[in-house]
DRENKELO-230540 format. One line per 3 residues: number of its first residue (from 1); for each residue x, y, z of C-alpha. Coordinates in Angstrom, 1 decimal, padded with zeros to 4 digits. Layout:
% DRENKELO-230540
NUM> X,Y,Z ~ ...
This chain:
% DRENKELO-230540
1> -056.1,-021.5,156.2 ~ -058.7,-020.8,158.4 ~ -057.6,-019.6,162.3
4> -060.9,-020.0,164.8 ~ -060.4,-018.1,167.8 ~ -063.0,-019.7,170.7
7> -064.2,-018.1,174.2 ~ -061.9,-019.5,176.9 ~ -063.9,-022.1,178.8
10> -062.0,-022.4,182.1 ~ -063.0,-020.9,185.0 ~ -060.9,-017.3,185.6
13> -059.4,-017.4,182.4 ~ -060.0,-014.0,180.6 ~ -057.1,-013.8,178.1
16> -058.0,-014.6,174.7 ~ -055.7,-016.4,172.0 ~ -055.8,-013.6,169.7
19> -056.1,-010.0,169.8 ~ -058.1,-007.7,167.3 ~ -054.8,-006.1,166.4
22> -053.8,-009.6,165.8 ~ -056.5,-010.5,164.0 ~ -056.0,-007.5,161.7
25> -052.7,-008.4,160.7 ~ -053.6,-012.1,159.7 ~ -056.9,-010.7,157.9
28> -054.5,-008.2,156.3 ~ -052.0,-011.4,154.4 ~ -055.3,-012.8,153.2
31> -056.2,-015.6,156.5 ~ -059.5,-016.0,157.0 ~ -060.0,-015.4,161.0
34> -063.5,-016.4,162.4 ~ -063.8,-015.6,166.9 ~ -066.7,-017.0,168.9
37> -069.0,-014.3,170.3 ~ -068.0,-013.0,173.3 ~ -064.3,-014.7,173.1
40> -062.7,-010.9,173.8 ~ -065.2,-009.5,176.6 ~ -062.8,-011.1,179.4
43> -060.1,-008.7,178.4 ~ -062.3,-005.8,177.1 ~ -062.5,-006.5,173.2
46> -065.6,-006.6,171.7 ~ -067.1,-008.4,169.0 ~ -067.3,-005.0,167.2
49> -063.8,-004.7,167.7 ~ -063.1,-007.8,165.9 ~ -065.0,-007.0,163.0
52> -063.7,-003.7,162.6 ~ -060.4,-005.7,162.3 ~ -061.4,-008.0,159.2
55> -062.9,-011.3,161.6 ~ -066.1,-012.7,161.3 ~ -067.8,-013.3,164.2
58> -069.5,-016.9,164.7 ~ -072.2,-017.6,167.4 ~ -071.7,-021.4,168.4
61> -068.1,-023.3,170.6 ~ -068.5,-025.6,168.2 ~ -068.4,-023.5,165.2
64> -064.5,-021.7,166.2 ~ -063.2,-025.3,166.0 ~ -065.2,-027.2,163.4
67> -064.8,-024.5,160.9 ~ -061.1,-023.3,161.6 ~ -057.8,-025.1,160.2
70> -055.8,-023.6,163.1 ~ -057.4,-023.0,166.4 ~ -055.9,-020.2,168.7
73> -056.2,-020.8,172.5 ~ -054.7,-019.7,175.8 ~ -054.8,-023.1,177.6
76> -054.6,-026.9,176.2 ~ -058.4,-028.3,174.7 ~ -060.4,-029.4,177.6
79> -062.2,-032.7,177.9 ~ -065.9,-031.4,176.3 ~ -063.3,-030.0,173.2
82> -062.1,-032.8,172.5 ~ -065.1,-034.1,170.2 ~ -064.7,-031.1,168.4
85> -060.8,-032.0,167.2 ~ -060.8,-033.2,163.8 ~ -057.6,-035.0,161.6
88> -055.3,-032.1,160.7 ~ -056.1,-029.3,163.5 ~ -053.6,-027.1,164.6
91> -053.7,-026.3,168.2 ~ -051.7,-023.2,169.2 ~ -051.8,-022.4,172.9
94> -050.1,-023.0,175.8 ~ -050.3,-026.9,176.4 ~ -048.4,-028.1,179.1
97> -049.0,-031.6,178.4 ~ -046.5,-032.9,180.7 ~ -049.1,-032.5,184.1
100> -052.0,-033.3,181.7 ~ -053.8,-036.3,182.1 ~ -052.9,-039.6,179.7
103> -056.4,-039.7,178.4 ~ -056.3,-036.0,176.5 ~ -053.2,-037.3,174.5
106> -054.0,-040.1,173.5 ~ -056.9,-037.9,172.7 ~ -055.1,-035.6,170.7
109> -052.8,-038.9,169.0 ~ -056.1,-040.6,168.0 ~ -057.5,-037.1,166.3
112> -053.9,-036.9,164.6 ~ -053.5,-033.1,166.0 ~ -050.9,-030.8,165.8
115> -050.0,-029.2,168.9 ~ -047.9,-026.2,169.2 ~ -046.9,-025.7,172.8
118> -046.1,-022.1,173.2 ~ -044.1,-022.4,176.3 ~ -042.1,-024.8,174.6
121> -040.6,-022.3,171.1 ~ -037.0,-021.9,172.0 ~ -035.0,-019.8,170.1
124> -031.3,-020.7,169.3 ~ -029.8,-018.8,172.2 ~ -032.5,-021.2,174.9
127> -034.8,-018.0,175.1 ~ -038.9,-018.9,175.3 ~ -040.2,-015.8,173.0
130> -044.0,-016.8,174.2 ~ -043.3,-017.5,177.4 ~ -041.3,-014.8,177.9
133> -044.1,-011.9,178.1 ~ -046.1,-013.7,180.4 ~ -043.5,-014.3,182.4
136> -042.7,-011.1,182.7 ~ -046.2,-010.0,183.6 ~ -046.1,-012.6,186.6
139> -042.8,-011.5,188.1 ~ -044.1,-008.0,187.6 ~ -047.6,-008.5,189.5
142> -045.4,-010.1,192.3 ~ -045.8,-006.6,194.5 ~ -049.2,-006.2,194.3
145> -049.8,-010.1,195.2 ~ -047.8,-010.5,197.7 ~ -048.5,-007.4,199.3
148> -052.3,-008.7,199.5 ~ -051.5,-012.1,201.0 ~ -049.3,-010.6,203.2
151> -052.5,-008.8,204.4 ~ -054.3,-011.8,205.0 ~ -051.3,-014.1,206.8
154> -048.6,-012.4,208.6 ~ -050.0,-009.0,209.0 ~ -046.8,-007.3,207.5
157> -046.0,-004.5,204.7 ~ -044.3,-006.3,202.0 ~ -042.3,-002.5,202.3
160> -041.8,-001.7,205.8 ~ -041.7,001.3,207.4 ~ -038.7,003.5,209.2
163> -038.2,002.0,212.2 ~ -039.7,-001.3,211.2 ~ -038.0,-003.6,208.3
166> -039.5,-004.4,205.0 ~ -040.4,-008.4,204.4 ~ -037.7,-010.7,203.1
169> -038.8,-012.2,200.1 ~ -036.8,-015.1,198.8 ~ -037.0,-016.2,194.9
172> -036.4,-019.8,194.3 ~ -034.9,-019.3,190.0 ~ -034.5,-016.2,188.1
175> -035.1,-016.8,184.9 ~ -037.1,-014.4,183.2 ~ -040.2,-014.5,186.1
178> -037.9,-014.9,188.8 ~ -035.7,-011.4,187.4 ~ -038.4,-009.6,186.8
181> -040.1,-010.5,190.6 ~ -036.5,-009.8,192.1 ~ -036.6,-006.3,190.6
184> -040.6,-005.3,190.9 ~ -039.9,-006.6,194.5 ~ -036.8,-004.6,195.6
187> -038.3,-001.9,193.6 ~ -040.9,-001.2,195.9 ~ -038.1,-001.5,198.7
190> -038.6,-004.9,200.2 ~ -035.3,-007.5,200.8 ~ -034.7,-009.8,198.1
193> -033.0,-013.0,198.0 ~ -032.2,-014.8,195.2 ~ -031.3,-018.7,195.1
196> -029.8,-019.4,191.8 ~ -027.1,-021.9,189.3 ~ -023.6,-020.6,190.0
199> -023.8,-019.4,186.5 ~ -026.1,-017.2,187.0 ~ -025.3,-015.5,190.4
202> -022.7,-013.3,189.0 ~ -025.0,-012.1,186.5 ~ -027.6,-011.3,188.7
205> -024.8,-009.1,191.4 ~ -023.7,-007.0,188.2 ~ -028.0,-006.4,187.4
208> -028.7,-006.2,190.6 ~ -025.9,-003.6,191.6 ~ -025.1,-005.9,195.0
211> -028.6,-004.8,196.3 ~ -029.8,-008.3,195.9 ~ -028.4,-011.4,198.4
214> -027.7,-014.3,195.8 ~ -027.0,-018.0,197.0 ~ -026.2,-020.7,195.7
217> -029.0,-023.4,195.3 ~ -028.5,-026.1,197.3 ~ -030.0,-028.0,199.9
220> -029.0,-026.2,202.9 ~ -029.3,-023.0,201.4 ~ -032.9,-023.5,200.4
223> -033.7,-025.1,204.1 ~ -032.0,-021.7,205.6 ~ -033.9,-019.1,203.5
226> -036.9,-020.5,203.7 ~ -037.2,-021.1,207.1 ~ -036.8,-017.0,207.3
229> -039.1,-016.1,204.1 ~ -042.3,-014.0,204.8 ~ -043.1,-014.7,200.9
232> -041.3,-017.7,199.2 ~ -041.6,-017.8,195.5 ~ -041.2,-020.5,193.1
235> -040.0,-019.6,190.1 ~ -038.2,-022.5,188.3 ~ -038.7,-023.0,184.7
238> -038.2,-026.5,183.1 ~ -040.2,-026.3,179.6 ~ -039.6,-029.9,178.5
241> -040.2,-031.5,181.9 ~ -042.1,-031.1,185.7 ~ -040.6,-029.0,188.0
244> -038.3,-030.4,190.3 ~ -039.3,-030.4,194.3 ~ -037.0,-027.9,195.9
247> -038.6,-027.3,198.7 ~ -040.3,-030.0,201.0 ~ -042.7,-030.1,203.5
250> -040.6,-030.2,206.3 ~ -039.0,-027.2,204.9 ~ -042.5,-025.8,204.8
253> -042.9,-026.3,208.3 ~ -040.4,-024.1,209.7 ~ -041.6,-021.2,208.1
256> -043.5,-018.7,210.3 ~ -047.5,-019.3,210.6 ~ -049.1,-016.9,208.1
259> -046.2,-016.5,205.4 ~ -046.8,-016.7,201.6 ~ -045.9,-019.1,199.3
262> -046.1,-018.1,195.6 ~ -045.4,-021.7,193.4 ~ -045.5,-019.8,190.1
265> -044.4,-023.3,188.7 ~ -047.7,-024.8,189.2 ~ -048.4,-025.0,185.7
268> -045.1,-027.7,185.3 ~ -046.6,-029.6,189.0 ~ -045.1,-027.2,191.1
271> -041.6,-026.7,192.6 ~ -043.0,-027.0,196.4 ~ -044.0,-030.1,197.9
274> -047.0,-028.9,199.1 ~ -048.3,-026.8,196.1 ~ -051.4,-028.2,194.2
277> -053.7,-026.7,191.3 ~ -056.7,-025.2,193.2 ~ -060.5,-024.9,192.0
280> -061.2,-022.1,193.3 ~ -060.5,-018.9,191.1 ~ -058.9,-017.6,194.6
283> -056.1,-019.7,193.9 ~ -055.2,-019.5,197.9 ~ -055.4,-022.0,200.5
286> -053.5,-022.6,203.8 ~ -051.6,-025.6,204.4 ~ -048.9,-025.9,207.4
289> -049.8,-022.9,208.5 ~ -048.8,-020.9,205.2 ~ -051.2,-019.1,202.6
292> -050.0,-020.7,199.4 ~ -050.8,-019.2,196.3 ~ -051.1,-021.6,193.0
295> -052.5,-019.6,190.4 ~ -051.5,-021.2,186.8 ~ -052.8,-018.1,185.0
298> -051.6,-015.7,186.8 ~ -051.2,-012.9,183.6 ~ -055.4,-013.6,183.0
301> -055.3,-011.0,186.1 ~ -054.8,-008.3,183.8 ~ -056.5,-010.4,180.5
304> -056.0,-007.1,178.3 ~ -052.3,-006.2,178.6 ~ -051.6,-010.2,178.6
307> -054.0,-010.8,175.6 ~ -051.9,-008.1,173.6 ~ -048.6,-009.8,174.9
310> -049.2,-013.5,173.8 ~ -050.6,-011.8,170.4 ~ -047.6,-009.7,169.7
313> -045.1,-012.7,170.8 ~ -047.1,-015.8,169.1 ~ -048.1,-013.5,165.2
316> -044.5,-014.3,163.4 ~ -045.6,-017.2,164.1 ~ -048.8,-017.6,163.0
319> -048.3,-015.5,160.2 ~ -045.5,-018.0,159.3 ~ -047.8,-021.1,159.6
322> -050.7,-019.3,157.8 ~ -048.6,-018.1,154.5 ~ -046.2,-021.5,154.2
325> -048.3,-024.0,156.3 ~ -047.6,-026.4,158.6 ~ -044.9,-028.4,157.0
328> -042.9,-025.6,155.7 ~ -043.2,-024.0,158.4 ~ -041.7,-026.7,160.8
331> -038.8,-027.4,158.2 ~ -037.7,-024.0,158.1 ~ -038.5,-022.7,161.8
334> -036.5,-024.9,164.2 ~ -037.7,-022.5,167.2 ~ -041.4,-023.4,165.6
337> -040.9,-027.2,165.7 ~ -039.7,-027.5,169.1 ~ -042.7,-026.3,170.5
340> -044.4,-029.3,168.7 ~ -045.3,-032.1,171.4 ~ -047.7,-034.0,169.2
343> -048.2,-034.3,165.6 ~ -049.7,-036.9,163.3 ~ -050.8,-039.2,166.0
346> -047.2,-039.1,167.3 ~ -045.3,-038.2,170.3 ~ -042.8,-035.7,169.2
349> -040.8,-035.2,172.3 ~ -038.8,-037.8,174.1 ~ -039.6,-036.7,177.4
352> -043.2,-036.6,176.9 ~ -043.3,-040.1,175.7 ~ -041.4,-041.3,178.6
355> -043.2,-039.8,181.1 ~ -046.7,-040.8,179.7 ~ -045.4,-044.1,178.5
358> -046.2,-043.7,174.1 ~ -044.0,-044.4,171.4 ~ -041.5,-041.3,170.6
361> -041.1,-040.4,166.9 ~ -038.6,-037.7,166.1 ~ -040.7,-034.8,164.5
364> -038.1,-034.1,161.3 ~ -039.2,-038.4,160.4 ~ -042.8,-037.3,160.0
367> -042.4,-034.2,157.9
């Protein structure tokens, strides 16, 4: 098997879909790895550094796809890759093919590709291992971010002062980005609120040591904290579906002029009604009088560290699909083949089906 690793064409993407150090490892089982010049440079590997790690380094877009068996991304194929799919392609990235538009898969149905959706590999216990990392790295830049915007809008320190309180920061999920926020966040000693499943608020006291406030989420909840929020931060997860709207525009509306809203669930539609994708590799915009902050890719901020995270959490994989191939590798990876939306010009996830309106075929009745 051949893996192609191509330069990132979307604007303020960075990260690459393999590392060197990656690279080496597959090179090092006997995989022939070939990377577009220049694929690296957004998180500081070189071509050198690539060749020094066994890859051969090919000149042309084209020639990453056209010659490679598997084809390692960051995001889904975009609409000028799409002539370069061929019948039997593996495509590993991150797909999110549940906000993507009807045309790309029927795209990828009509080419017969495989897609691997990393933020879709669940492991038995419902943990996302290459999701997880970049998930991390989002809650983790949260600080930094928000501190920023809060520059720009309200004119506060996210940490306050003595005499003059911090900001109240209120996290909408704590999952794995929501945790990791909550703690970067109170961390650097701003107020934390966190609006969580009943399940999971007793968890979070014992983490948290009662330094957190945890509510339950409903309704009124969300319509009380949010009105007070100097940032408000989505951070729902639903890896098999859009996000659900928690919090409307009304709600929106009642929030002080200049406060921050940070939909990290953009990627899934967005879990605020008035989040949208934005062009501009800003990623800000005011709307009702708050600066909203959309960024899908928010770990291509610091390309290198993310780069060598997605690497590090994707290889058993791709080790796994290069040695046994793609069959034996679904039938004896169950995490692997539920991260398979599409695969021999079916759709292999009932959700997905219904929500673009194809055919659903099971993916253990193709193999």
């Amino acid at each position: 098997m051949i893996v192609g690793v191509p330069k990132e064409t979307l604007p303020g993407e960075r990260r690459v879909g393999l590392s060197p150090a990656g690279a080496a490892e597959l090179v090092e089982q006997g995989t022939r790895v070939v990377v577009e010049s220049g694929a690296g440079n957004g998180a500081q590997f070189s071509d050198r550094d690539y060749e020094e790690a066994g890859a051969q380094i090919i000149l042309s877009h084209e020639e990453a796809f056209q010659r490679a068996d598997m084809v390692c991304k960051i995001g889904r194929v975009r609409d000028e890759e799409l002539s370069l799919l061929r019948e039997g392609h593996i495509l590993a990235s991150f797909q999110h093919l549940i906000t993507a538009p009807q045309s790309l898969l029927k795209a990828l149905l009509q080419r017969r590709v495989t897609a691997i959706a990393y933020e879709q590999i669940e492991e038995p216990d419902g943990g996302h291992p290459v999701l997880r990392p970049t998930s991390q790295i989002a809650g983790k830049m949260v600080p930094q971010l928000a501190g920023r915007l809060l520059e720009r809008g309200r004119g506060t320190l996210l940490v306050g002062i003595p005499g003059i309180p911090p900001a109240d920061v209120v996290i909408l999920g704590a999952g794995t980005l929501g945790y990791h926020a909550a703690r970067a966040v109170r961390g650097v000693g701003a107020m934390v609120y966190v609006i969580e499943r009943r399940r999971r608020l007793e968890e979070l006291d014992r983490l948290f040591g009662g330094t957190v406030v945890t509510a339950l989420a409903t309704r009124s909840n969300i319509e009380k904290f949010v009105r007070f929020a100097d940032v408000l931060i989505g951070a729902v997860l639903v890896p098999t579906g859009r996000a659900p709207v928690l919090v409307t525009r009304e709600m929106v509306r009642t929030m002080a002029p200049g406060a921050v809203i940070m939909d990290f669930a953009i990627d899934s539609g967005g879990c605020i009604e008035t989040s949208r994708p934005t062009p501009s590799e800003e990623y800000t915009y005011m709307e009702e009088g708050v600066w909203h902050f959309c960024m899908p890719n928010v770990s291509s901020l610091v390309a290198r560290t993310a780069s060598h995270a997605l690497t590090n959490a994707a290889l058993p994989y791709l080790k796994a699909l290069t040695e046994q191939g793609l069959t034996e590798s679904l039938r004896t990876m169950p995490d692997l083949a539920s991260g398979v939306p599409v695969h021999a010009g079916r759709v292999t996830q009932e959700y997905l089906a219904r929500e673009h309106v194809f055919e659903y075929s099971p993916l253990e009745r193709l193999l």
